[in-house]
Chimera marker file (.cmm) of the C-alpha trace (Angstrom):
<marker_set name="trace">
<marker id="1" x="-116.673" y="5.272" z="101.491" r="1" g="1" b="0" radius="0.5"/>
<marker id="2" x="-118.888" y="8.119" z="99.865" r="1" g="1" b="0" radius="0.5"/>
<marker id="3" x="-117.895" y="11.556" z="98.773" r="1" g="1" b="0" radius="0.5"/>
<marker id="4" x="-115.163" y="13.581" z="100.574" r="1" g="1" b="0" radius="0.5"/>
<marker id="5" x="-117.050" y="16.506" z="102.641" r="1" g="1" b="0" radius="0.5"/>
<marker id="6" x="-114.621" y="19.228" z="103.652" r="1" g="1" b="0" radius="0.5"/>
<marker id="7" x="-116.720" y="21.879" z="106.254" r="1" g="1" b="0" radius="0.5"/>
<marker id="8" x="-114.615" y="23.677" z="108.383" r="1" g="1" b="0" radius="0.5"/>
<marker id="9" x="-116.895" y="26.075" z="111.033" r="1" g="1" b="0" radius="0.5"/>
<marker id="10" x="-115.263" y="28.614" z="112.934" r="1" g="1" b="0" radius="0.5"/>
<marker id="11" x="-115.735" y="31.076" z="115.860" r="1" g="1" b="0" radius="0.5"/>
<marker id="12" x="-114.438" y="33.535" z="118.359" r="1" g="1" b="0" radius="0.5"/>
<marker id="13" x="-113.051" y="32.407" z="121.584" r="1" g="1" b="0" radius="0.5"/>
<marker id="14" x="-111.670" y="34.321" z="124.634" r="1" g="1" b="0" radius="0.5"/>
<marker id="15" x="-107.661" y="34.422" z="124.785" r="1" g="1" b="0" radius="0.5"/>
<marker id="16" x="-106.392" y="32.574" z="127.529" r="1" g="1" b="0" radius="0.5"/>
<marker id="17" x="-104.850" y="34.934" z="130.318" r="1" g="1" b="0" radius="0.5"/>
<marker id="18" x="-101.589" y="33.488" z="131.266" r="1" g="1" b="0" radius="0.5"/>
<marker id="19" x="-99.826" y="35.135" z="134.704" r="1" g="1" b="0" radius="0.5"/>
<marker id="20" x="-96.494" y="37.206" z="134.225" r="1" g="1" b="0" radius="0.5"/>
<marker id="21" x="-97.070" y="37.034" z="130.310" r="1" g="1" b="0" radius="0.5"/>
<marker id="22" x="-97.053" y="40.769" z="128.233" r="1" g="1" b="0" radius="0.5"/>
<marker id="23" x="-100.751" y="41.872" z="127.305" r="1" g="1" b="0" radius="0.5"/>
<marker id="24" x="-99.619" y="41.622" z="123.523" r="1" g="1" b="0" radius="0.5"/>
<marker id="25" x="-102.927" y="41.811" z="121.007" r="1" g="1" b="0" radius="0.5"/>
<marker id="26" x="-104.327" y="38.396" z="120.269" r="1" g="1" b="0" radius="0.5"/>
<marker id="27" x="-107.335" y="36.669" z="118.356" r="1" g="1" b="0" radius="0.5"/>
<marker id="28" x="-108.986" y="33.384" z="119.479" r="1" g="1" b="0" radius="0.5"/>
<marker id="29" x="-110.252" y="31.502" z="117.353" r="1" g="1" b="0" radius="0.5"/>
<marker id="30" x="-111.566" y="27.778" z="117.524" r="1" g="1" b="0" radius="0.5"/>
<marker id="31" x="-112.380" y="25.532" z="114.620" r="1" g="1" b="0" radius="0.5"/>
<marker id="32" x="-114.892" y="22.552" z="114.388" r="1" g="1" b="0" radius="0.5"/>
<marker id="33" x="-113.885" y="19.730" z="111.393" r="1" g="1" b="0" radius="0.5"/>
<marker id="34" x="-117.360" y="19.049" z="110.017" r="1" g="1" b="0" radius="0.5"/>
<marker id="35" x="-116.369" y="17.462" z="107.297" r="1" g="1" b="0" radius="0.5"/>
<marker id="36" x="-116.133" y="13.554" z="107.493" r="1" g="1" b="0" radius="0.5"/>
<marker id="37" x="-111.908" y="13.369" z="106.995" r="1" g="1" b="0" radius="0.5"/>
<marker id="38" x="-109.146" y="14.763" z="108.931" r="1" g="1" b="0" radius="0.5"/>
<marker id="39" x="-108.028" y="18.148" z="107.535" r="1" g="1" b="0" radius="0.5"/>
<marker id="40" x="-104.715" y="18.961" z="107.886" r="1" g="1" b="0" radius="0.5"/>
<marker id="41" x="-103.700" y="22.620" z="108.517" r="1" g="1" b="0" radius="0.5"/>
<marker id="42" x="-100.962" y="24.448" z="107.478" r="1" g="1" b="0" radius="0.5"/>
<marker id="43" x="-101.810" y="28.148" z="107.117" r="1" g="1" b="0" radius="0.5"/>
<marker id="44" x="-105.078" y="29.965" z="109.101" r="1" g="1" b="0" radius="0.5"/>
<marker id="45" x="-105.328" y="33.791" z="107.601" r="1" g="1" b="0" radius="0.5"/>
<marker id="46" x="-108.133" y="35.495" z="110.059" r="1" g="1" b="0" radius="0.5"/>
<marker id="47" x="-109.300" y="38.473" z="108.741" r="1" g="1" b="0" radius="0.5"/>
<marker id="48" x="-111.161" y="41.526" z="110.575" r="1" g="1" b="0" radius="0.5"/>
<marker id="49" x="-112.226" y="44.993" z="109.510" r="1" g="1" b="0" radius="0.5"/>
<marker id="50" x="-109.470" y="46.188" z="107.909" r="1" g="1" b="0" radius="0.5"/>
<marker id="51" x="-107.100" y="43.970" z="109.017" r="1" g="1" b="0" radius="0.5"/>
<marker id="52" x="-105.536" y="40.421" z="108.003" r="1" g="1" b="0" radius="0.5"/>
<marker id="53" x="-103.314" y="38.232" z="109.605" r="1" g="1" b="0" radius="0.5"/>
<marker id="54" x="-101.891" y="34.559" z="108.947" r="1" g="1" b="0" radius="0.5"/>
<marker id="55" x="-100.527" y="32.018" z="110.868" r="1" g="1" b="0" radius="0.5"/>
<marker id="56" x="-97.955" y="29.180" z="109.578" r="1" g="1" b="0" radius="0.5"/>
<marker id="57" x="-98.031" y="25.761" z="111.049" r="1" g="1" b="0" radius="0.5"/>
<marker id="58" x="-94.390" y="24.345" z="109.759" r="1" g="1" b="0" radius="0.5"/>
<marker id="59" x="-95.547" y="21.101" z="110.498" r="1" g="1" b="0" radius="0.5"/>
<marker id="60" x="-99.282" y="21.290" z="109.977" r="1" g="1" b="0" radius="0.5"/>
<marker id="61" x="-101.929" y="20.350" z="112.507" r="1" g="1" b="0" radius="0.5"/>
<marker id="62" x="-104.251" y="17.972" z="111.808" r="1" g="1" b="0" radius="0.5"/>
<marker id="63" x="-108.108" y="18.461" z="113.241" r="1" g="1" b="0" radius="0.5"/>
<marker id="64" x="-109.903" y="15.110" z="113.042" r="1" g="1" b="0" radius="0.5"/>
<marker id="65" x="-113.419" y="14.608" z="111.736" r="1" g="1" b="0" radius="0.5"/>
<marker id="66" x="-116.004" y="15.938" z="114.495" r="1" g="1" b="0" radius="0.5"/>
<marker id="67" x="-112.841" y="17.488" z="116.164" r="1" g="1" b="0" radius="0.5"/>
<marker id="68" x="-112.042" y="20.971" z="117.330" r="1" g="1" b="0" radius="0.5"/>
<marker id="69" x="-109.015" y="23.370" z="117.859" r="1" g="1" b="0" radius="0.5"/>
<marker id="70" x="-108.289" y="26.470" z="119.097" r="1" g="1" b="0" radius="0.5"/>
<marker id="71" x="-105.498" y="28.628" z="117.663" r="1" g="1" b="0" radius="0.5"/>
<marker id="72" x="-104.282" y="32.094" z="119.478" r="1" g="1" b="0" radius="0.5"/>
<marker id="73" x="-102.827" y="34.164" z="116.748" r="1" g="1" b="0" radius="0.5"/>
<marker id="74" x="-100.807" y="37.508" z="117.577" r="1" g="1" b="0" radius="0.5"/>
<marker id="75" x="-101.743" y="40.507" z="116.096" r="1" g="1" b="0" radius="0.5"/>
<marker id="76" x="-100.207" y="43.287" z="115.032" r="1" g="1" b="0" radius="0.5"/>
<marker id="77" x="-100.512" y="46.932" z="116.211" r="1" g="1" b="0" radius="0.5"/>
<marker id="78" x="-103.685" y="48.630" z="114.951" r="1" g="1" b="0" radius="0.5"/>
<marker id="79" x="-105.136" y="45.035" z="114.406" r="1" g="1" b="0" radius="0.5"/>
<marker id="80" x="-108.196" y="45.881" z="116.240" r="1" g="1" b="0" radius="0.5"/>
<marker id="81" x="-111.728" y="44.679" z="116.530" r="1" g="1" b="0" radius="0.5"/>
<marker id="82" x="-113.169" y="40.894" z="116.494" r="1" g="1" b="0" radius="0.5"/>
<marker id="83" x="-112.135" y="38.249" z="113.707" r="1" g="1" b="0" radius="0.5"/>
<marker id="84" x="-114.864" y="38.331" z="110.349" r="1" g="1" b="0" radius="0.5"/>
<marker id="85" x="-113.449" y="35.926" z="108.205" r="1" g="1" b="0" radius="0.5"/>
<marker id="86" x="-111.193" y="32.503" z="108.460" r="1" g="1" b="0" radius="0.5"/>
<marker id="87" x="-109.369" y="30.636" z="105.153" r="1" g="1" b="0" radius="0.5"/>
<marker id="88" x="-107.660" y="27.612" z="106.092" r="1" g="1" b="0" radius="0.5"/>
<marker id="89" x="-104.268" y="26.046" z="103.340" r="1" g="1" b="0" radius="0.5"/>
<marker id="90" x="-104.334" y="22.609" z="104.067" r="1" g="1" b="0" radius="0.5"/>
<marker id="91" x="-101.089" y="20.059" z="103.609" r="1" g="1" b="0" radius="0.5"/>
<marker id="92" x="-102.941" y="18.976" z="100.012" r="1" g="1" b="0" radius="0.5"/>
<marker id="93" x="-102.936" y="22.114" z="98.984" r="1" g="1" b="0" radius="0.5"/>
<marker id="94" x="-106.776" y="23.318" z="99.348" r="1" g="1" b="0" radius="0.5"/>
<marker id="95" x="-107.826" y="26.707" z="99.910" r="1" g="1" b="0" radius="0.5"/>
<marker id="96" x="-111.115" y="26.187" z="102.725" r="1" g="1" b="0" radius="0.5"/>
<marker id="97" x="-113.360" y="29.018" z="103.729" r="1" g="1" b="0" radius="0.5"/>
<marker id="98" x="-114.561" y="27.935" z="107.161" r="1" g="1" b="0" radius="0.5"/>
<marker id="99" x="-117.682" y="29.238" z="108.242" r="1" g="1" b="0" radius="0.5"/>
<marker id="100" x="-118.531" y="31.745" z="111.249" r="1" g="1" b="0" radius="0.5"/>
<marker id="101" x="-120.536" y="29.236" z="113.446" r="1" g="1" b="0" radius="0.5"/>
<marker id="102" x="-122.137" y="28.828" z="116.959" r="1" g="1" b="0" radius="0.5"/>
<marker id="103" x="-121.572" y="24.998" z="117.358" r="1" g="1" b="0" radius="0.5"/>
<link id1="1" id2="2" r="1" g="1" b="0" radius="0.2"/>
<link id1="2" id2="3" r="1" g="1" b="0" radius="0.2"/>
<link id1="3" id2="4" r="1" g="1" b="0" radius="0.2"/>
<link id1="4" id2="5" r="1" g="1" b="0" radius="0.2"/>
<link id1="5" id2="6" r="1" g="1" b="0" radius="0.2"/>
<link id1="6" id2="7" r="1" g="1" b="0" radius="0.2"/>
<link id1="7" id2="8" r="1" g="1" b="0" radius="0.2"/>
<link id1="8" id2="9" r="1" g="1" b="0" radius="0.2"/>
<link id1="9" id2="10" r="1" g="1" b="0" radius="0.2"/>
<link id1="10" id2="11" r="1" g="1" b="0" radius="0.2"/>
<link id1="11" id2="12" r="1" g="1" b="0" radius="0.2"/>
<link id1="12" id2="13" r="1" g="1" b="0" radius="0.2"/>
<link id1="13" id2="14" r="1" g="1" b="0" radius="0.2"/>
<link id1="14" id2="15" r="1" g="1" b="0" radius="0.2"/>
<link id1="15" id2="16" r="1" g="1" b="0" radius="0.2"/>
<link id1="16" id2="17" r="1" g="1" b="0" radius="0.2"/>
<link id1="17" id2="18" r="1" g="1" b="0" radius="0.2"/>
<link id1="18" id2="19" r="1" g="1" b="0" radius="0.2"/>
<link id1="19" id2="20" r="1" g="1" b="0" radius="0.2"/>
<link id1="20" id2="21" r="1" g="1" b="0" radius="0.2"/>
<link id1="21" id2="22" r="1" g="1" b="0" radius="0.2"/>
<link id1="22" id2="23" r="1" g="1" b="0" radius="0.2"/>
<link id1="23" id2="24" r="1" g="1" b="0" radius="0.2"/>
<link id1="24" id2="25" r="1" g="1" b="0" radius="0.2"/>
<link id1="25" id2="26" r="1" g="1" b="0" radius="0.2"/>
<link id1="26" id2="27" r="1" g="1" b="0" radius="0.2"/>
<link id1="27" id2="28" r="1" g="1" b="0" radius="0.2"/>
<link id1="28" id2="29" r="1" g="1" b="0" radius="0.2"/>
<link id1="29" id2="30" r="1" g="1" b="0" radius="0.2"/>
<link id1="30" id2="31" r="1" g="1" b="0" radius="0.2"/>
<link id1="31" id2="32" r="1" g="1" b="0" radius="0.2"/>
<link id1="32" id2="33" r="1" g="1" b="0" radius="0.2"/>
<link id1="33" id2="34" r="1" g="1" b="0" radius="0.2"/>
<link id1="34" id2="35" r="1" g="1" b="0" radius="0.2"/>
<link id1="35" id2="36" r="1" g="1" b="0" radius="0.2"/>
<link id1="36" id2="37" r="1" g="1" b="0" radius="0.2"/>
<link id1="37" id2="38" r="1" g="1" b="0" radius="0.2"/>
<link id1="38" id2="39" r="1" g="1" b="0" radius="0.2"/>
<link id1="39" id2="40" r="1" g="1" b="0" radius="0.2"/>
<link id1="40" id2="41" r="1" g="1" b="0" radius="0.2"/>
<link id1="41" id2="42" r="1" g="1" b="0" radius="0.2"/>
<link id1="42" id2="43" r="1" g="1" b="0" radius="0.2"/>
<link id1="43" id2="44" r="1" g="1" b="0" radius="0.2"/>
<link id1="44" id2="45" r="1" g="1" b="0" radius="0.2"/>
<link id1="45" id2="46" r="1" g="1" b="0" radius="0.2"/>
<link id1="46" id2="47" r="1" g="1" b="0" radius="0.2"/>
<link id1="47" id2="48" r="1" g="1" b="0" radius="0.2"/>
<link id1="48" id2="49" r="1" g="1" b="0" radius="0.2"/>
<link id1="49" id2="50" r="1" g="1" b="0" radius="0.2"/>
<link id1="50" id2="51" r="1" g="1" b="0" radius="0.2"/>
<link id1="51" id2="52" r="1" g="1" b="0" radius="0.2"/>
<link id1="52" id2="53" r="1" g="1" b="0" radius="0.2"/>
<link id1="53" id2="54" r="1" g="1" b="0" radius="0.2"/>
<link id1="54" id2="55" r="1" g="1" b="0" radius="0.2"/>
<link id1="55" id2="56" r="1" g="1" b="0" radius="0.2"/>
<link id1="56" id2="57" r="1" g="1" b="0" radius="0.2"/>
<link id1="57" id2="58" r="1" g="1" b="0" radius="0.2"/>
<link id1="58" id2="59" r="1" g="1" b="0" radius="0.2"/>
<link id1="59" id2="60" r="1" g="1" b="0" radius="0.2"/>
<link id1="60" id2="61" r="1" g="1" b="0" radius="0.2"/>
<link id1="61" id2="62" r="1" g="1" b="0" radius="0.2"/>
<link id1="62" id2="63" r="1" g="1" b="0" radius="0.2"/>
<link id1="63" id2="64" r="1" g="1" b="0" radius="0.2"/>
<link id1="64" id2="65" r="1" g="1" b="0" radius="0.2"/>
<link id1="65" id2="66" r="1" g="1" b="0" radius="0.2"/>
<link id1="66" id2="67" r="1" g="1" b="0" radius="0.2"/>
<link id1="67" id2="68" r="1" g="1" b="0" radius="0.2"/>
<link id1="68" id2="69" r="1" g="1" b="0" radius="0.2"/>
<link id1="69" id2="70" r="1" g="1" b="0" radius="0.2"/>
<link id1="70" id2="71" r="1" g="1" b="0" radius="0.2"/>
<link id1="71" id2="72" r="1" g="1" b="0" radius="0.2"/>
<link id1="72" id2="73" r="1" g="1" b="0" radius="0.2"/>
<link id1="73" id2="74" r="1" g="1" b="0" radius="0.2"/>
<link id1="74" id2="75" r="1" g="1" b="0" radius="0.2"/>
<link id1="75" id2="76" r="1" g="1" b="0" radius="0.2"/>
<link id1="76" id2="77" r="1" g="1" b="0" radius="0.2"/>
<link id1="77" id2="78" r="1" g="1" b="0" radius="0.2"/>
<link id1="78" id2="79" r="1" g="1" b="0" radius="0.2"/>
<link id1="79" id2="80" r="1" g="1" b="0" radius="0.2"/>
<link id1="80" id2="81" r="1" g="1" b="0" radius="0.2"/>
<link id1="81" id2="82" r="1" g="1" b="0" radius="0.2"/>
<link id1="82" id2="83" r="1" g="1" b="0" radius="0.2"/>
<link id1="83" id2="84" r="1" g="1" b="0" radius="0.2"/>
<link id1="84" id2="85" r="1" g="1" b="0" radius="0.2"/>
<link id1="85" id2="86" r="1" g="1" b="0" radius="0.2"/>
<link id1="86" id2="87" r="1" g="1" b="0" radius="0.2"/>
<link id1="87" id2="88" r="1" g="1" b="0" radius="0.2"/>
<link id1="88" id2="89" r="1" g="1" b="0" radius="0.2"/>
<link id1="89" id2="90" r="1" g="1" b="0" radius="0.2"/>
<link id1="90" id2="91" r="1" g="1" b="0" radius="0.2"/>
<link id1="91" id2="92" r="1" g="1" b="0" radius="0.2"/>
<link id1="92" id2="93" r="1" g="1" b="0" radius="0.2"/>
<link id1="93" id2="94" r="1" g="1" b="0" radius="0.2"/>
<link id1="94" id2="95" r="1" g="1" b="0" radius="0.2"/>
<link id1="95" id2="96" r="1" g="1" b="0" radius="0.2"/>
<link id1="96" id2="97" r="1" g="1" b="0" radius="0.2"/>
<link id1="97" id2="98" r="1" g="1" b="0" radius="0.2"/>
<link id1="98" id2="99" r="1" g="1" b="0" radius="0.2"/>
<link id1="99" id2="100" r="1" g="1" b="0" radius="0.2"/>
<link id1="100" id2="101" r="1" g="1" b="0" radius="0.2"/>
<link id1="101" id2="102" r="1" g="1" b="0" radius="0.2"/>
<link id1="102" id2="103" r="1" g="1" b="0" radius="0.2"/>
</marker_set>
């Protein structure tokens, strides 16, 4: 009941180092669902300076209301410096700008 609220926040988070795996460039990012229904992802583009880089989810991932998710995206060479910007395609076809966020 009430109006759909979509408010994706977003931040930074530290790439988990994993023993014995290559030292290939990744971003961190974790997102908080703020919005009051699940959102269902199917395409994060992070963007830095200069740089851009999207990630598919075949399947889609859903994030629950009041929910959070983190994502490790690889980057590609010269893809350097911290993540600026996050969109988020959902599975119904919306185009969400999630905001940079300390939550």
């Amino acid at each position: 009941s009430g109006p759909v609220v979509n408010a994706l926040q977003w931040q930074p988070c530290q790439p988990a180092a994993r023993p014995g795996a290559a030292t290939a460039p990744e971003a961190c990012v974790r997102i908080l669902n703020a919005g009051n229904r699940r959102v269902k992802v199917k395409t994060l583009t992070l963007s830095g300076d200069g740089w851009q880089q999207a990630l598919e989810e075949k399947d889609g991932i859903n994030i629950l209301a009041g929910a959070q998710r983190e994502w490790h995206i690889p980057l590609k060479a010269g893809q350097i410096g911290p993540p600026r910007g996050l969109q988020v395609f959902t599975a119904r076809g919306e185009m969400l700008q999630a905001e940079a966020s300390t939550f």
